[in-house]
C-alpha positions in Angstrom: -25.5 8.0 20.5 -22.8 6.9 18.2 -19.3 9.0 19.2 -17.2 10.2 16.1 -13.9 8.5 15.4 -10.8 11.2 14.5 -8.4 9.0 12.3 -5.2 11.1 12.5 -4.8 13.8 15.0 -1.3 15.2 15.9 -2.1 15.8 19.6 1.5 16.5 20.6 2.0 19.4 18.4 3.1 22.5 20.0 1.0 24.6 17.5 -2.7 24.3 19.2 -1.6 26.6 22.6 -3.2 24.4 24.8 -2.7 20.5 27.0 -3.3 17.3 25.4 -6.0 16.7 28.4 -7.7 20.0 27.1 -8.2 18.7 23.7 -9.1 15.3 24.3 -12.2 16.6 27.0 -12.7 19.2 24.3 -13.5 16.4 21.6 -14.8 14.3 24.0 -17.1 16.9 24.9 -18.6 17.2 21.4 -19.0 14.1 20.7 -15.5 12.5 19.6 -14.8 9.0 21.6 -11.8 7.8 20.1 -8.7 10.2 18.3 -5.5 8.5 16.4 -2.3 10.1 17.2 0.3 9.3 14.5 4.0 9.8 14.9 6.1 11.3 12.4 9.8 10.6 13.6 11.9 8.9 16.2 11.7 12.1 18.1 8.4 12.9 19.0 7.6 9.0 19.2 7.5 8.9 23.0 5.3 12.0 23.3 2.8 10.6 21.3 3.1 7.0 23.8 3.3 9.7 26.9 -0.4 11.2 25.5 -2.1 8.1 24.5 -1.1 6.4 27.9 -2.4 9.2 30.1 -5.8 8.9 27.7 -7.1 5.7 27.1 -9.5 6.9 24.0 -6.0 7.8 22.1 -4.4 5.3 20.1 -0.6 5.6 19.0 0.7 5.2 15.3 4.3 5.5 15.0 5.9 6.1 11.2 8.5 8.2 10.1 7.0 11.2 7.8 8.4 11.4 4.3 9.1 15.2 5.3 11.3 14.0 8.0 13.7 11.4 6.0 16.5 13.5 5.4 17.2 13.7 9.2 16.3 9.8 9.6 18.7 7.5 9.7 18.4 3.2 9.1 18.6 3.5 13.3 15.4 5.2 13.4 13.5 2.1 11.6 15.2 0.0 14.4 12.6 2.7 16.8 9.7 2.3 15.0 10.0 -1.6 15.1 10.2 -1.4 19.0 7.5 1.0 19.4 5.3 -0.8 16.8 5.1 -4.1 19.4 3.8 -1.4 21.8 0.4 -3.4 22.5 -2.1 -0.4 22.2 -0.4 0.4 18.5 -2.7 0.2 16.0 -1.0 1.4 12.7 2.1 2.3 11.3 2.3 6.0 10.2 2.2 8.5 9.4 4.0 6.9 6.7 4.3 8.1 2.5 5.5 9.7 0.1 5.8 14.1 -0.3 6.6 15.2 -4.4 5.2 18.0 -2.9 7.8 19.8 -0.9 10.9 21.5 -2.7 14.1 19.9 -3.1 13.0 16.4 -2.1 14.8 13.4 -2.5 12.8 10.8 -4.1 14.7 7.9 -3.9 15.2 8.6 0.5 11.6 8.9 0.3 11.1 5.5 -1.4 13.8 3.9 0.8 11.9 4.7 4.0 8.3 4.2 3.2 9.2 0.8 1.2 11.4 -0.6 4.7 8.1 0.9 6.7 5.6 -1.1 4.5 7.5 -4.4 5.3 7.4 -3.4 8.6 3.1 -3.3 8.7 3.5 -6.7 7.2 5.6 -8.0 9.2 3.6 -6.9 12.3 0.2 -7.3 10.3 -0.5 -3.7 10.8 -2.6 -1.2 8.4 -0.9 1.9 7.4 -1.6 5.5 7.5 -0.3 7.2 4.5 0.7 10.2 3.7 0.2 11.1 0.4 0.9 14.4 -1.9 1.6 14.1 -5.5 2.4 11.1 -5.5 -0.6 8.7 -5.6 0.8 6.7 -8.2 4.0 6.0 -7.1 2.5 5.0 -3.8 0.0 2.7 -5.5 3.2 0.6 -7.0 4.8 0.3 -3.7 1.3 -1.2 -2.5 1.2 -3.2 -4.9 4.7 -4.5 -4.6 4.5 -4.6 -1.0 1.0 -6.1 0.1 -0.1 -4.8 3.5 -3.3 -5.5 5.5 -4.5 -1.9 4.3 -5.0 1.0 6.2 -6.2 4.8 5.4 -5.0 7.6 2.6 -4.9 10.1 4.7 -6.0 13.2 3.4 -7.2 11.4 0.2 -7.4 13.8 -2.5 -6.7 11.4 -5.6 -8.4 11.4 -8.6 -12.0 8.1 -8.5 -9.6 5.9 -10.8 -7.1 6.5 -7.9 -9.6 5.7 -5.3 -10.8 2.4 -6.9 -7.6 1.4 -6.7 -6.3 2.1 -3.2 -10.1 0.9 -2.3 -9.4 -2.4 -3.9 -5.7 -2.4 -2.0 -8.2 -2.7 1.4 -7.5 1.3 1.9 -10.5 3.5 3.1 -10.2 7.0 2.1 -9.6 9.8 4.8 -12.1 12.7 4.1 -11.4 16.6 6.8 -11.2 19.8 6.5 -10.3 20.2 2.9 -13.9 19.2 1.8 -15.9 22.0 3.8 -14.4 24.6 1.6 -17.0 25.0 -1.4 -14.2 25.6 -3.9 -12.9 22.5 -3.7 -15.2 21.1 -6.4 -13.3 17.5 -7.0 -12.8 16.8 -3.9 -16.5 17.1 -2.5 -17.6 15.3 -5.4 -15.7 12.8 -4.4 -16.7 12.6 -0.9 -20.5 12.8 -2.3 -20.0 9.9 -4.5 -17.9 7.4 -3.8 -19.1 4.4 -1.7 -20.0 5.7 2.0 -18.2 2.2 3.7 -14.5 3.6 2.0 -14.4 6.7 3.8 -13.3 8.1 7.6 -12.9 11.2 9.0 -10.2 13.2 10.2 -9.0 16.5 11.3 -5.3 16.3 10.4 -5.2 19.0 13.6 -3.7 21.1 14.0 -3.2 21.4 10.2 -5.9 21.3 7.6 -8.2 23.9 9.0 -11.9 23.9 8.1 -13.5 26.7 6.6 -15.2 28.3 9.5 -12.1 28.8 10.9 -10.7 32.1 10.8 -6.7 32.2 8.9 -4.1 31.0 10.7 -5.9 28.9 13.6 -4.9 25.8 14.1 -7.2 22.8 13.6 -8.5 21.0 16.6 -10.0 17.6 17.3 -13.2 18.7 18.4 -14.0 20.6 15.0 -14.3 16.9 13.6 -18.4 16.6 14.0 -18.5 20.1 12.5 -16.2 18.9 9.6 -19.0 15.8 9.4 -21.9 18.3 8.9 -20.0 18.8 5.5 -20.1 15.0 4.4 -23.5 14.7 5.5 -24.9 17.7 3.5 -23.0 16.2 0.5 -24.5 12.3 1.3 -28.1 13.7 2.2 -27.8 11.8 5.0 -28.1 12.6 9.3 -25.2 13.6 11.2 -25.5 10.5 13.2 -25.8 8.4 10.2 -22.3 9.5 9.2 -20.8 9.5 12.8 -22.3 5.3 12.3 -20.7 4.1 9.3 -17.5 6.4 9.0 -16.9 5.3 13.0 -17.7 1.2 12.0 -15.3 1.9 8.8 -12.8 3.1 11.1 -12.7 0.5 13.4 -12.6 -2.4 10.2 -9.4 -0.3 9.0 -8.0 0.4 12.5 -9.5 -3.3 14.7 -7.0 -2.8 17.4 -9.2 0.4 18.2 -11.8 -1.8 19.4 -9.8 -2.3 22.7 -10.2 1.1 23.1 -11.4 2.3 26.8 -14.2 4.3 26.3 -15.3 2.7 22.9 -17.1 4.2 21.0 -21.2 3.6 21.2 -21.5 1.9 17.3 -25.3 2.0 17.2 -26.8 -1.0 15.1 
C-alpha cells in the first residue's frame, strides 16, 4: 500500500502540545511514510537536524522565511550554506517572498530569497517556496535565477500562474486550504490542473483543514484526510492519489528516495 508523502511539515513547532516522536508514529500510523521538515531561520535550524536525525522518515530543508528577514543577517546565509551540505538535506526552504504581512520590506525580502536561490543552484537543490501575494515577483526571480525546481508551497496562484511555475520544473503544493468548500478557485484548481504537478502537504501546525474545530493546530497525520478532498475533486481512489502525488514528490524532492522507510510507490 502506497504511504502518503507530507511535503512541508514544521515538526519543531511548539504549537501542536505534543513530542516530535508522537507526531511522526501518529502519521506513520495513518498511513504517512515520509514528512519534510523545513526550517525557517538560523535559529530553529538545529532543531529541525535534532528531529529528522532521531527519525529517519524526516527529511530537513533549511531556508530562511521571508517573515524572518528583518532579524537575519548576511551571517545567517553563511548557516544555511553549512547546513545545506548536510547529506540527508533535500531542499532549501522554506524560502519566498510575504507582500502579505504589514509593514514589510520588500527589497530585504528580495535580498534574501534572491542570495537563497543561488544557493539551490549552487548546491543543485529544489526549493520550497513560500509564497503570498507575490506570485509574480517570485516568478521573475525564477526566471532570473534558474534553479532545479522545487514546490510552491501552499500554491494558491491564479492557472496562468501555475503554467508558469509548472514550466519553471515547480509542482504545486495542494493542504488544507482546499477541503474548505468556499474556497471555489482554489479546488478548481486542484480538480483541474494536471494530476503529475501536484503534492500534498499539511503546512502543520498551520493551515488547518476543515474538520478541524477553530484554533487547533494542524497535524501531519490529518494529511490522508486532507487527500480524501483531492480525490473527491479528481474522481479518483484515495490510493490512486497517495501513488502519483507520492511519485511527484519524490521527482521534486529525489534525495527523499534515500529515505529509511521509503515509501511503498506501487506500480
Amino acid at each position: 500500500m502506497t504511504q502518503f508523502i507530507d511535503t512541508h511539515c514544521h515538526l519543531d513547532a511548539s504549537e501542536f502540545g505534543v513530542t516530535p516522536a508522537t507526531l511522526v508514529q501518529e502519521a506513520l500510523d495513518a498511513g504517512v511514510g515520509t514528512i519534510v521538515v523545513p526550517g525557517v531561520e538560523r535559529t530553529n535550524f538545529a532543531a529541525v537536524h535534532s528531529i529528522c536525525t532521531q527519525h529517519p522518515n524526516c527529511a530537513p530543508a533549511y531556508g530562511i522565511h521571508p517573515m524572518y528577514v528583518d532579524r537575519a543577517t548576511p551571517a545567517d546565509l553563511d548557516a544555511v550554506r553549512e547546513y545545506l551540505q548536510q547529506p540527508n538535506t533535500v531542499a532549501v526552504g522554506e524560502i519566498g517572498l510575504d507582500f502579505f504581512v504589514e509593514n514589510y520590506d520588500q527589497e530585504k525580502q528580495e535580498y534574501y530569497f534572491a542570495a537563497q536561490l543561488k544557493l539551490a543552484r549552487e548546491f543543485d537543490l529544489p526549493a520550497l517556496l513560500h509564497i503570498r501575494r507575490a506570485q509574480d515577483t517570485i516568478l521573475k526571480h525564477l526566471r532570473q535565477h534558474k534553479v532545479r525546481g522545487g514546490i510552491a508551497h501552499a500554491f494558491n496562484g491564479s492557472p496562468q500562474q501555475a503554467a508558469e511555475f509548472i514550466k519553471l520544473g515547480f509542482k504545486l503544493g495542494f493542504g488544507g486550504a482546499m477541503t474548505y468548500t468556499r474556497a471555489t478557485r482554489l479546488r478548481e484548481l486542484a480538480r483541474t490542473l494536471p494530476l503529475e504537478s501536484i503534492v500534498l502537504e499539511t503546512d502543520a501546525p498551520d493551515i488547518p483543514p476543515a474538520f478541524l474545530e477553530s484554533g487547533t493546530p494542524n497535524r501531519p497525520g490529518y494529511l490522508p484526510r486532507i487527500a480524501q478532498t483531492l480525490a473527491e475533486l479528481r474522481n479518483l481512489p484515495l490510493q490512486e492519489i497517495a501513488r502519483i502525488t507520492s511519485e511527484n514528490a519524490l521527482s521534486i524532492l529525489p534525495r527523499l528516495k534515500s529515505l529509511a522507510p521509503q515509501p511503498a510507490v506501487a506500480k
